[in-house]
LUMPA-369410 format. One record per residue (C-alpha): residue in three letters; x, y, z. Coordinates in steps of 0.2 Angstrom, whole numbers, padded with zeros to 4 digits, always signed. Last residue first. Layout:
N
AlaXYZ;...
//
This chain:
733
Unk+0385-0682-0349;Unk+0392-0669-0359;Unk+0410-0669-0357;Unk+0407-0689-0364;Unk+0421-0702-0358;Unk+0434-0698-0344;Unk+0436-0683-0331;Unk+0423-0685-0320;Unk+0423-0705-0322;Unk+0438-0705-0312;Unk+0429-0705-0295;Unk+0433-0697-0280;Unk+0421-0682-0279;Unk+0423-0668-0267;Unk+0411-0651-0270;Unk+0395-0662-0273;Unk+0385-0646-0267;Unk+0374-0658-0253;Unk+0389-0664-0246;Unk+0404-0678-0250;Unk+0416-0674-0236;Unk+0432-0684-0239;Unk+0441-0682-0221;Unk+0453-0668-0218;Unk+0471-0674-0214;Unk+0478-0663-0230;Unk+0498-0673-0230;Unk+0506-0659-0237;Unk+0521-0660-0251;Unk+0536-0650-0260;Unk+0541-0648-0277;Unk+0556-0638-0282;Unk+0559-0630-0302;Unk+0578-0629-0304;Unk+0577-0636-0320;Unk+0559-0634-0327;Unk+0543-0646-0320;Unk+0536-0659-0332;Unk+0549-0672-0323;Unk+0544-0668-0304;Unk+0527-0668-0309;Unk+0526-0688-0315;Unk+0536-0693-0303;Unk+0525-0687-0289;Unk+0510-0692-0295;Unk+0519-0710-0300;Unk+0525-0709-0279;Unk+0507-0704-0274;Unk+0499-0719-0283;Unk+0510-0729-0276;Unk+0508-0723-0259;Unk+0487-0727-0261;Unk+0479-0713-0260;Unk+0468-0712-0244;Unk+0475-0712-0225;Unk+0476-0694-0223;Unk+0473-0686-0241;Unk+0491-0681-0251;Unk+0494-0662-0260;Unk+0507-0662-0270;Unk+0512-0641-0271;Unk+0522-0634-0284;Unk+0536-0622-0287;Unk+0539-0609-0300;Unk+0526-0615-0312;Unk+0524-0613-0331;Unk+0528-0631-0337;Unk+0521-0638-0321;Unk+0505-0634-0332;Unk+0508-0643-0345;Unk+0510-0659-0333;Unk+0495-0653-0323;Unk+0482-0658-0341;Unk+0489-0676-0343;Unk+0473-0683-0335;Unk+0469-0696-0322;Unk+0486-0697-0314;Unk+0489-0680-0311;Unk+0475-0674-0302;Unk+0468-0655-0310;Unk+0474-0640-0307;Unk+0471-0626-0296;Unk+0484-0612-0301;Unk+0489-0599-0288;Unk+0497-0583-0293;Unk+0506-0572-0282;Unk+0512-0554-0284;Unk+0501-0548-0295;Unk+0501-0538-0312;Unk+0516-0542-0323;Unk+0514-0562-0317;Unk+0495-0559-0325;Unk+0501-0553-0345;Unk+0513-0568-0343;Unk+0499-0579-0339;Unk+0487-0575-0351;Unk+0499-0575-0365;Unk+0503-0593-0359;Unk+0487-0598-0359;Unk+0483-0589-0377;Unk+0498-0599-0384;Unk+0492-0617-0380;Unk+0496-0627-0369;Unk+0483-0624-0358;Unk+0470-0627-0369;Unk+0480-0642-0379;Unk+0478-0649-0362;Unk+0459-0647-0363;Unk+0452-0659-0375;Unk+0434-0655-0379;Unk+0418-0649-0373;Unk+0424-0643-0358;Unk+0415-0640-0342;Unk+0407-0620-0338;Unk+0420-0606-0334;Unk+0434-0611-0326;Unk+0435-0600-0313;Unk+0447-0584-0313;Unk+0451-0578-0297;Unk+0455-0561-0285;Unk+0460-0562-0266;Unk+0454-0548-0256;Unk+0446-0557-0242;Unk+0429-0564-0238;Unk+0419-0558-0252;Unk+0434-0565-0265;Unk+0434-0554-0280;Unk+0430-0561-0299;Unk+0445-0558-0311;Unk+0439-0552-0329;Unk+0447-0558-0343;Unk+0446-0550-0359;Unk+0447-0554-0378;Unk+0445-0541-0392;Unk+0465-0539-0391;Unk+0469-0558-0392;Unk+0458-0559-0406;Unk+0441-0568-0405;Unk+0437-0585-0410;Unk+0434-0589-0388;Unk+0445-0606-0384;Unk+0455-0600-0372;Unk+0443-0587-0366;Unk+0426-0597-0365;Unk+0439-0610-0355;Unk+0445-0599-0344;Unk+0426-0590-0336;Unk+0410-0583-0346;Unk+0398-0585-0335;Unk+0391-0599-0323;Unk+0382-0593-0305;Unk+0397-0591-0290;Unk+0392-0600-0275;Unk+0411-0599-0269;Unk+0417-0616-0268;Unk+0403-0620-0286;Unk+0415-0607-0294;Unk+0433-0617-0288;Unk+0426-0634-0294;Unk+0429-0636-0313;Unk+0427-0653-0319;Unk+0437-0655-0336;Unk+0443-0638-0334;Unk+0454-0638-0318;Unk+0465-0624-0322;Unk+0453-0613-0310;Unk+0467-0599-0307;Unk+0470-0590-0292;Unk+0477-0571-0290;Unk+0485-0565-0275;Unk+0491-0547-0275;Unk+0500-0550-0257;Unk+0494-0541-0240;Unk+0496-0554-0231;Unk+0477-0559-0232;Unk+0481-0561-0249;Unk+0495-0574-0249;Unk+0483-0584-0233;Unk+0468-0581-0246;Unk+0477-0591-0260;Unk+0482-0606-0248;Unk+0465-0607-0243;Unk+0459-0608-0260;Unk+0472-0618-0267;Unk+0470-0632-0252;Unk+0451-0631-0255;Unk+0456-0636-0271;Unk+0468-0649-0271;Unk+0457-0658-0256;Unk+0462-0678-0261;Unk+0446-0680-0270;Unk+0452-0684-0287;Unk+0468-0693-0289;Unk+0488-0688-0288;Unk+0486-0670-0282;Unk+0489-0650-0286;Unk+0492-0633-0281;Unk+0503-0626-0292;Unk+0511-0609-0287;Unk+0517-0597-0301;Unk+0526-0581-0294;Unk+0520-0565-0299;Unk+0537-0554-0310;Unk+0550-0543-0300;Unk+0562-0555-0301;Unk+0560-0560-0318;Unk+0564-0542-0322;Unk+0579-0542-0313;Unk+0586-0557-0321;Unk+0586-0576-0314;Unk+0599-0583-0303;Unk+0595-0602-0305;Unk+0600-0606-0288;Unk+0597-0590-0280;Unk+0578-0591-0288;Unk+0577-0611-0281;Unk+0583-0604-0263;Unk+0571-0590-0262;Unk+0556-0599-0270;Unk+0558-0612-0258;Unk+0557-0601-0244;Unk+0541-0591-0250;Unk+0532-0608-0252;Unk+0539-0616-0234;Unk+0533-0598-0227;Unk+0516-0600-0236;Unk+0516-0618-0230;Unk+0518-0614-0212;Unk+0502-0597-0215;Unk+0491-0615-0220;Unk+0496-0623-0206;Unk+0493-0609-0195;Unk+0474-0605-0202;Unk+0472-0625-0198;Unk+0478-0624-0181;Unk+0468-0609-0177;Unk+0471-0591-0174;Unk+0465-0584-0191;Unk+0446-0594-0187;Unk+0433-0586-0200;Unk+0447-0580-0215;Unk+0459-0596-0212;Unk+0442-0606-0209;Unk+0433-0602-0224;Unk+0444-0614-0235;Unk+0436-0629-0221;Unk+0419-0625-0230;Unk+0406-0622-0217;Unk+0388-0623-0223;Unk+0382-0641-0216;Unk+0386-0634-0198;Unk+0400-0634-0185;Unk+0413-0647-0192;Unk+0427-0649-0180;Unk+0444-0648-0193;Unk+0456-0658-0198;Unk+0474-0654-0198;Unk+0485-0649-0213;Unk+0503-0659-0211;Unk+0516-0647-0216;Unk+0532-0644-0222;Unk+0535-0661-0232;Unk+0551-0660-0241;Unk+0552-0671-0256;Unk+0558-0690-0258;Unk+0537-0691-0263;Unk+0537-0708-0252;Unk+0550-0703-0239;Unk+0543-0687-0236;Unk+0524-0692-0236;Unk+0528-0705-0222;Unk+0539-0690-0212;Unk+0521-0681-0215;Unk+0511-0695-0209;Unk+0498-0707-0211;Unk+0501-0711-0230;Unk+0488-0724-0239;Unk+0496-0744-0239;Unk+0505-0753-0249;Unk+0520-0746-0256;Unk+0531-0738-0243;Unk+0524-0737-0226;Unk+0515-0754-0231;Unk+0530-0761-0238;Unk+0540-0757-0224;Unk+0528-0763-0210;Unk+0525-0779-0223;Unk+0544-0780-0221;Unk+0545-0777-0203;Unk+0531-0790-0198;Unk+0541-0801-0209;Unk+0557-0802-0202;Unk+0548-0800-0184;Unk+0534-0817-0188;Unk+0548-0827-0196;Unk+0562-0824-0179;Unk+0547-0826-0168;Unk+0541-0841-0176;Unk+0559-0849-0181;Unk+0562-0845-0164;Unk+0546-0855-0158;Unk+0548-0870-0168;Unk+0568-0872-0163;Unk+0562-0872-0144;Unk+0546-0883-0148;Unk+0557-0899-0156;Unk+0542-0907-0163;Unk+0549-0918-0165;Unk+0563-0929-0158;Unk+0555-0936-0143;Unk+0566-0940-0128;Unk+0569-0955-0121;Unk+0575-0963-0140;Unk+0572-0983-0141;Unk+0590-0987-0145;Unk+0596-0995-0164;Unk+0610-1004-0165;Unk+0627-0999-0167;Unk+0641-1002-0179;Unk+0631-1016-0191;Unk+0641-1021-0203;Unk+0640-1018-0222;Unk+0648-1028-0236;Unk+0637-1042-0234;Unk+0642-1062-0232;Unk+0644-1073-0248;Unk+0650-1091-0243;Unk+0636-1102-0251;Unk+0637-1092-0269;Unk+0657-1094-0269;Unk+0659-1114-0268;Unk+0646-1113-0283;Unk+0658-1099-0291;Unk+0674-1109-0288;Unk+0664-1124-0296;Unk+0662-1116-0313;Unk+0677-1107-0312;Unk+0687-1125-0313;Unk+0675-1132-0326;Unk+0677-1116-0337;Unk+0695-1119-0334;Unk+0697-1138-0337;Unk+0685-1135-0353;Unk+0696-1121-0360;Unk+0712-1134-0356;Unk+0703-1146-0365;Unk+0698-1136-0380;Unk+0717-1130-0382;Unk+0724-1149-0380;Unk+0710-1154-0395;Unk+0717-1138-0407;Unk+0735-1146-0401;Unk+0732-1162-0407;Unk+0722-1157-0423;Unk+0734-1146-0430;Unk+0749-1159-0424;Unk+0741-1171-0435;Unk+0738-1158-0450;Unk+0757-1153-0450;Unk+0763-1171-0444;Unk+0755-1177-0461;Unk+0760-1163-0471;Unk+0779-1163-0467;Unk+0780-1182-0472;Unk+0782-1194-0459;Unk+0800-1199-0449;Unk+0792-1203-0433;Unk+0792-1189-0420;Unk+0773-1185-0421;Unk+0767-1202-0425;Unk+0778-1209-0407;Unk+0768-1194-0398;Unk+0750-1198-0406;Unk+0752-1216-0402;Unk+0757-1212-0384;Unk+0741-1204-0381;Unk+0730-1215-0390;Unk+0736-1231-0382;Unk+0734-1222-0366;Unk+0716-1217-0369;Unk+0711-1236-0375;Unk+0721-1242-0358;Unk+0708-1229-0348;Unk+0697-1235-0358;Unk+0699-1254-0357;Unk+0703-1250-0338;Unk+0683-1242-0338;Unk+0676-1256-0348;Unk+0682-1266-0336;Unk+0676-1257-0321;Unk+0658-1258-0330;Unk+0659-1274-0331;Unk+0663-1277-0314;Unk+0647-1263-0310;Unk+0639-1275-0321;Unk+0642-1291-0313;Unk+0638-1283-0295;Unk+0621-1275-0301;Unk+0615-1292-0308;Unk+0617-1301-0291;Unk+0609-1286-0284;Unk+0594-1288-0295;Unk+0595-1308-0295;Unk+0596-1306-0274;Unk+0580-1295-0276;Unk+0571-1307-0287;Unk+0574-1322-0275;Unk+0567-1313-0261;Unk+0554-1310-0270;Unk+0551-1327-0277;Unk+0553-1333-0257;Unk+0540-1321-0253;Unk+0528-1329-0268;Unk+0533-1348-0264;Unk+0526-1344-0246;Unk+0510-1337-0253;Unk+0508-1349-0263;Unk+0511-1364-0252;Unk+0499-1353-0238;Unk+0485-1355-0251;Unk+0478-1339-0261;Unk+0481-1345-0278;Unk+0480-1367-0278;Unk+0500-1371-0281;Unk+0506-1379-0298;Unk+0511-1362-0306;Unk+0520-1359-0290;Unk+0533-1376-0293;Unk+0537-1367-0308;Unk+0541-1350-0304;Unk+0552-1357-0287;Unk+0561-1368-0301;Unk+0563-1354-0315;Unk+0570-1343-0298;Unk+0583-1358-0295;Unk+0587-1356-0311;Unk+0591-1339-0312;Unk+0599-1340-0295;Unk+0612-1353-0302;Unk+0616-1342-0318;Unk+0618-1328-0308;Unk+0631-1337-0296;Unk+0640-1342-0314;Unk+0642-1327-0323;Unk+0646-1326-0341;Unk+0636-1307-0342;Unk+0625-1314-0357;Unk+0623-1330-0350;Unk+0619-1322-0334;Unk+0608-1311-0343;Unk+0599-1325-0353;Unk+0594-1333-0338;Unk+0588-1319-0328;Unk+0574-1313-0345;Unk+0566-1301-0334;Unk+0562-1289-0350;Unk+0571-1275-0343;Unk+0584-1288-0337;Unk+0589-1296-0353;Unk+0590-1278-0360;Unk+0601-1273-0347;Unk+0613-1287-0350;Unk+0612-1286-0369;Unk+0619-1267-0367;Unk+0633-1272-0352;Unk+0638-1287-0364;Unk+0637-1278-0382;Unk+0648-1262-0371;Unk+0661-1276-0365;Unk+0663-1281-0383;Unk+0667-1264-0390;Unk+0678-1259-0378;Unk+0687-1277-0380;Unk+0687-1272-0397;Unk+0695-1254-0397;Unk+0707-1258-0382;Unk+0714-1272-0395;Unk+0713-1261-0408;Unk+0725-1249-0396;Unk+0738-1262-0392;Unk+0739-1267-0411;Unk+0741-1251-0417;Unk+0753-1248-0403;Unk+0764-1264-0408;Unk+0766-1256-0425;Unk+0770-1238-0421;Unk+0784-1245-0410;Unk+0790-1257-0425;Unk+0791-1239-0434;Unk+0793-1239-0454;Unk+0784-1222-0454;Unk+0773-1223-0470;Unk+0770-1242-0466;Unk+0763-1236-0450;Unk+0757-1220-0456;Unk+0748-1229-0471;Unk+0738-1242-0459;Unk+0732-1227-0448;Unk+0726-1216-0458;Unk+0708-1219-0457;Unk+0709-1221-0437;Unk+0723-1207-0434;Unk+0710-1194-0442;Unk+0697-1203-0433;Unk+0704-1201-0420;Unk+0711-1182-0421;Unk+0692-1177-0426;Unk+0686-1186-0411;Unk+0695-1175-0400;Unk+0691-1161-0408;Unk+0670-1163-0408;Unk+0672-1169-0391;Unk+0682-1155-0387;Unk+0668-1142-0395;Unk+0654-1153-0387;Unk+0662-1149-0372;Unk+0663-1129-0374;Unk+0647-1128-0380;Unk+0642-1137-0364;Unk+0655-1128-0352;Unk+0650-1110-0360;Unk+0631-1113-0353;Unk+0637-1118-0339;Unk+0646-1099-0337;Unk+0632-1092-0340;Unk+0624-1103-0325;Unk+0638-1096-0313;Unk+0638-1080-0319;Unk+0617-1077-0315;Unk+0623-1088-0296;Unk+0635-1075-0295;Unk+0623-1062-0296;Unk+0610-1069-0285;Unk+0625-1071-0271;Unk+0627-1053-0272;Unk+0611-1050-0274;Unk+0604-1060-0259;Unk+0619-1054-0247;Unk+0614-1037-0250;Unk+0595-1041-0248;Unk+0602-1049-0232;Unk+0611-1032-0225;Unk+0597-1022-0232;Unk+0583-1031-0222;Unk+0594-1030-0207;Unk+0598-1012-0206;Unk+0576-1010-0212;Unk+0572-1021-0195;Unk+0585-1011-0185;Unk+0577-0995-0190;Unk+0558-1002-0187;Unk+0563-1010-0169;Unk+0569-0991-0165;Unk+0555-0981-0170;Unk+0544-0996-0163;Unk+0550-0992-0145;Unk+0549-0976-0146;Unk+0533-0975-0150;Unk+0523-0961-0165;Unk+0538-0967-0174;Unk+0553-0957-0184;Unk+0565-0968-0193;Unk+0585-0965-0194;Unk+0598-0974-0203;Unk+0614-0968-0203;Unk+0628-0973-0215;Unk+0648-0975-0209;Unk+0663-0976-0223;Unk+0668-0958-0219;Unk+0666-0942-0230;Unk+0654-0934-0220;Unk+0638-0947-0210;Unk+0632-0952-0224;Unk+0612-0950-0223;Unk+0596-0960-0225;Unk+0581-0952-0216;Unk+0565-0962-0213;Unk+0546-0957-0208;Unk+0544-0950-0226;Unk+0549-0966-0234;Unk+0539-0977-0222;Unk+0523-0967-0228;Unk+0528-0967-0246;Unk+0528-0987-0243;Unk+0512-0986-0235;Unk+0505-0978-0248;Unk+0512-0988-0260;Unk+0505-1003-0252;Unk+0489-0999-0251;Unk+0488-0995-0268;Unk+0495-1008-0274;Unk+0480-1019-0263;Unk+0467-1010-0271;Unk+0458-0992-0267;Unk+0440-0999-0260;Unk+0427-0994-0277;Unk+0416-0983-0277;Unk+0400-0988-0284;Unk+0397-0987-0304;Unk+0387-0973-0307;Unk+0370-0974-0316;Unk+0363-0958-0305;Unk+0352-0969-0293;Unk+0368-0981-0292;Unk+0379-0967-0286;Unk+0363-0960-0274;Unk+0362-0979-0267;Unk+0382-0980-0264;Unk+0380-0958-0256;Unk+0367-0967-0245;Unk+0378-0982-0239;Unk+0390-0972-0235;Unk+0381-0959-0228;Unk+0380-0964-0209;Unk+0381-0949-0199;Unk+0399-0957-0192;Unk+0404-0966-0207;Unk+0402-0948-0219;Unk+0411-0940-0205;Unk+0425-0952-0205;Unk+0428-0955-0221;Unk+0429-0935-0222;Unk+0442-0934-0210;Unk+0453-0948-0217;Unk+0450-0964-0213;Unk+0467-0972-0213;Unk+0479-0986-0223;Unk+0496-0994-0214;Unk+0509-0982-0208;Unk+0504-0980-0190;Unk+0489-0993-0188;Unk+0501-1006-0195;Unk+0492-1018-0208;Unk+0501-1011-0223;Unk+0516-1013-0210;Unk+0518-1029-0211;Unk+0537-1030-0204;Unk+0545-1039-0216;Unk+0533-1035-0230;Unk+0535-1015-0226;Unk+0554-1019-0224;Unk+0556-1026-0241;Unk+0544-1012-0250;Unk+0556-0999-0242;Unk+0571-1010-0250;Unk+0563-1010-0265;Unk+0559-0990-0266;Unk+0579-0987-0265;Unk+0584-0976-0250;Unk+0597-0991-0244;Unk+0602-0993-0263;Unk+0605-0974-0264;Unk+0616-0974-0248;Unk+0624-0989-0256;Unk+0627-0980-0271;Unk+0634-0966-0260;Unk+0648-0978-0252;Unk+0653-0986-0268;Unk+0657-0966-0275;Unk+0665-0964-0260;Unk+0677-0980-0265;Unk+0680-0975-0281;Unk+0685-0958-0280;Unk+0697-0965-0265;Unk+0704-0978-0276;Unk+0705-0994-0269;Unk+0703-1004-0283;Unk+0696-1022-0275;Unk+0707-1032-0263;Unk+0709-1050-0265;Unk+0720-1057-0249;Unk+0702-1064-0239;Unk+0701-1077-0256;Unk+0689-1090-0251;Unk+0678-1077-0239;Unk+0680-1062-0253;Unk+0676-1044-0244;Unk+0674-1028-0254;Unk+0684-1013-0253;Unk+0671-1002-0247;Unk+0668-1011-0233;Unk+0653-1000-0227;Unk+0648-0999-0208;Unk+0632-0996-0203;Unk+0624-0985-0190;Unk+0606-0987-0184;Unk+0596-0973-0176;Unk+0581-0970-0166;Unk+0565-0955-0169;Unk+0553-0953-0159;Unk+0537-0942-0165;Unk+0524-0932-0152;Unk+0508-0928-0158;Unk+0506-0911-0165;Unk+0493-0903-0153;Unk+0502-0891-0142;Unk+0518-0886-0153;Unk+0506-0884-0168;Unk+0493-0872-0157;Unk+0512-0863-0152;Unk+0517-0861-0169;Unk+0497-0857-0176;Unk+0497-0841-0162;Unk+0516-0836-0167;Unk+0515-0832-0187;Unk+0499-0822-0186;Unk+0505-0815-0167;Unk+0517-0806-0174;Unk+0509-0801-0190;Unk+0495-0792-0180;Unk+0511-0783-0167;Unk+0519-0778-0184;Unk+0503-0772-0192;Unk+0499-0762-0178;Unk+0518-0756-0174;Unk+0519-0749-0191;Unk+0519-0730-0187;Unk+0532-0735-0172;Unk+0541-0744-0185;Unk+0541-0731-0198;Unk+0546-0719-0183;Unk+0563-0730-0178;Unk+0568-0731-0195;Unk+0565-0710-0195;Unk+0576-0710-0182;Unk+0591-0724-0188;Unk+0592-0712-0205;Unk+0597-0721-0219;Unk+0605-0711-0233;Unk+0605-0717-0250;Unk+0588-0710-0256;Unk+0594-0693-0251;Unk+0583-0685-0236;
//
């Protein structure tokens, strides 16, 4: 099968093959769904819907509309989204409603609080902190609190925009229906006023900038407008004589007339007070020229007089006392009316100052003066008209934005209200269990397939194939043992007709076939033709049955009437000798590396007692590196001189991944043979076995593979041995 195809039946037989591991995972991912689904504790969740005005909204100016763009104005809508989600209006909500106190989303015992209350170690593990010299543990503090309950409210609460519209949904999720919904109205409303608070917050910050600009800009008027007197003030006398005006002339007068009764009413209203500070009535009505003050002055100096005579404490006194208050308050409101008359004065004498001013500056700007002089007085004029109308403004603005603080109203709207839900939102059991069965299918099928693929040890033959991507003839079946002394090789020679003789005759006819088709393929001579062909038995790992596999396979070729010959190439732990009780002599490795010339040495083939198959053991272990034995020339000469003398040779090699020694080998071979235990190499080790022969092997060269079901038998001759050890580290030990 190429790598590219899929085939729907051998889909169907991984499955089947994986059906354990599926139904396990199955009911892995299902069992805790439906436990969840029966103890999770219900949660409700209600909505509220608000309404952005994107646009803005302005109370004293409803015709002001804010940059409609549509860039803008989603952009407006998704900070307010942010604003609604932002940790200060959680922690707004939590105080509204005191939920650090709530037994939902305040603070709780956790599980091992509650152990420790309800054997009563708290007080023991204090006394073993203090025993130690550690401080006792502290309560977490009152931030803490708090931000865990905020996180809480954060987590029970869902934010979204609801598409591109102006409309935001806010969702909370509650053990009760009814506080699901009270908690998402409650954070609508805490938004809506936090809106109006920073809105109004934020003209009320412009507001008191801009009082600040007022002042400065107040003193600067003054500053002008007093520069532009005095200017008039010191030059006065010249410009009039300068200008030759009789208008000029009679404003002078009308202002220094302003000028002096201004001056006098100020001395009147200042000695007035000062006589009053100092309860001096007399010389305040003098002061103020007023007659009815005046006449309660003395009357009071009468009433003070007569109560000096009086005993303290008699009804006289007591009497003259009331009427000396009531005296005093008719002085102070007697006092208060003469000033406020004053005080009008003083006002007309500056309004009429003002005026004076005004028209005096006009009549000196078109009299006939010198360029310089209306240069600099109409400098100083219009410097003092551009601070006034700066001051006007900023007044102006000033009381626009006061007016505009008490008026502000939100940009969001409730739309609806939240509803206590009838139904509970999570968790949603129908969704729970399809995710389930849809989770625990998708990945009962992938371990399935990783598992028939990578994971796990191979099971069957279709298994093998796919993993090796080579044709798997054969499966070898186990066999009942009878006795310590049977060896499963024995039975193809002991038991013909049995399933194990008839596997073995299958992958003799798999061999043969395979041999046929790679010899069309590469069309050799007539010579090679006629030569032994080279069958490699071999395995990924020690233990896997490579050799009782070459064995029987060896005897089915010479049982058939085939000059069989096999090969113990398997030098670093030669096995094939101790298989047929033969004593140590001089076997391969003696030969290979024997100082003799190629013609002194011989190789003398052992005969099989139960058959007439011939084979070379090994000879005793290796004392040194044996791939460059089988690569070498001698081996190869061997070879060629055996191929002209049998019909078949089987080589027994050793496992792939532990040594490099098979790779040589392939080399030489006409096919080989992967041989894979039931159930005990991993598939990735059989898939770098496989990789690693299929590249040493010549163009043209097939492998194929057989799943040997035999169990590891370890016995009393130490015939099957899985470790690596055996073929690393000292050859001697």
């Amino acid at each position: 099968m190429q790598s590219s195809e899929i085939d729907l039946k051998e889909l169907v037989g991984i499955l089947r093959r994986q059906s354990r591991l599926i139904l396990i995972t199955f009911f892995v991912f299902l069992v805790p769904a439906v436990l969840y689904i029966m103890l999770a504790t219900p949660m409700y969740r209600a909505s509220a819907l608000i309404s952005i005005d994107a646009g803005g909204s302005n109370i004293l100016d409803p015709s002001s509309i804010e940059n409609s763009q549509s860039a803008i104005l989603n952009s407006r809508v998704d900070g307010e989204v942010e604003v609604l989600r932002a940790e200060a209006t959680v922690m707004a909500v939590v105080q509204s409603a005191n939920l650090v106190s709530d037994p939902e989303f305040g603070p709780r015992l956790g599980l091992t609080e509650k152990i420790t209350i309800a054997l009563g170690l708290e007080s023991a593990g204090a006394s073993l902190r203090q025993a130690i010299g550690l401080r006792p543990a502290t309560p977490p503090s009152s931030e803490r609190l708090v931000s865990n309950t905020i996180r809480k409210l954060s987590g029970a609460t869902e934010i979204r925009r609801r598409g591109l519209t102006y409309l935001i949904s806010v969702s909370v999720e509650s053990e009760s229906a009814q506080r699901a919904a009270e908690l998402a109205n409650l954070y609508v409303a805490t938004y809506i006023d936090r809106q109006v608070m920073t809105k109004s917050g934020s003209i009320i910050a412009a507001r008191d900038v801009l009082r600040s600009q007022t002042e400065t800009a107040r003193v600067e008027l003054a500053r002008l407008e007093d520069a532009l007197n005095n200017f008039i003030d010191d030059n006065l006398a010249r410009l009039e004589q300068e200008s030759n005006d009789a208008s000029i002339s009679a404003l002078r007068r009308q202002l220094e007339a302003a000028q002096s009764s201004k001056v006098e009413s100020v001395s009147v209203l200042a000695a007035s007070r000062e006589a009053a500070a100092r309860n001096d009535w007399a010389a305040a009505a003098s002061t103020l020229g007023d007659v009815a003050l005046e006449e309660l002055a003395n009357e009071r100096e009468a009433l003070a007089r007569r109560l000096s005579g009086e005993t303290a404490g008699s009804q006289s006194a007591v009497d003259l006392q009331n009427a000396l208050a009531e005296l005093d308050q008719s002085l102070g409101a007697r006092l208060a009316e003469a000033q406020s008359s004053v005080e009008g004065e003083l006002s007309n004498i500056t309004q009429s100052e003002t005026l004076a001013r005004e028209q005096l500056r006009d009549a000196l700007l078109q009299s006939n003066l010198s360029s310089t002089v209306i240069a600099d007085l109409f400098n100083l004029q219009q410097s003092a008209s551009i601070a006034r109308n700066q001051y006007q403004q900023l007044l102006s603005r000033v009381q626009d934005l006061n007016a505009l603080a008490n008026v502000q109203i939100a940009d969001a709207r409730v739309v609806s209200e939240a509803l206590p839900p009838t139904s509970a939102a999570s968790p949603n059991k129908r969704l729970i269990i399809i995710m389930a069965l849809t989770a625990a299918l998708a990945m009962g099928v992938t371990l399935a397939f990783l598992n028939e693929y990578y994971i796990g040890g191979v099971t069957s033959a279709a298994q093998l194939g796919n993993v090796i991507q080579a044709r798997v003839p054969v499966a070898i079946p186990a066999i009942s043992w009878s006795g310590s002394e049977r060896l499963p090789a024995d039975e193809v020679m002991t038991a013909p007709l049995s399933q194990y003789s008839e596997g073995f005759r299958k992958l003799r006819l798999a061999i043969d076939t395979n041999l046929h088709q790679s010899q069309s393929e590469r069309n050799p001579s007539e010579s090679d033709r006629r030569k032994a062909r080279v069958v490699l038995i071999c395995s990924a790992l020690p233990g896997e049955g490579k050799t009782t596999t070459a064995i029987a396979l060896a005897r089915t070729y010479a049982v058939s009437g085939q000059r069989t010959l096999l090969i113990d190439c398997d030098l670093r732990k030669p096995s094939v000798a101790n298989y047929f009780k033969l004593s140590p002599q001089d076997g391969l490795i003696d030969y290979l590396t024997s100082d003799k010339n190629d013609a002194e040495l011989v190789v003398t083939p052992v005969l099989d007692h139960l058959s007439n198959l011939e084979l070379v053991t090994a000879g005793s272990r290796s004392t040194q590196p044996t791939d460059q034995l089988v690569n070498s020339r001698r081996f190869a000469s061997l070879l060629d001189v055996v191929r002209e003398a049998f019909d078949v040779i089987v080589i027994d090699s050793p496992p792939l991944l532990p040594v490099v020694d098979t790779r040589y080998l392939a080399q030489m071979a006409d096919i080989a043979v992967l041989v894979v235990r039931f159930s005990n190499t991993t598939q990735g080790e059989v898939r770098e076995a496989a990789h690693q022969i299929q590249e040493a092997l010549p163009p043209g060269v097939r492998m194929i593979g057989i799943l040997n079901r035999e169990t590891e038998r370890r016995g009393k001759r130490g015939y099957y041995n899985g470790a690596y050890s055996g073929y690393y580290g000292d050859s001697t030990s």
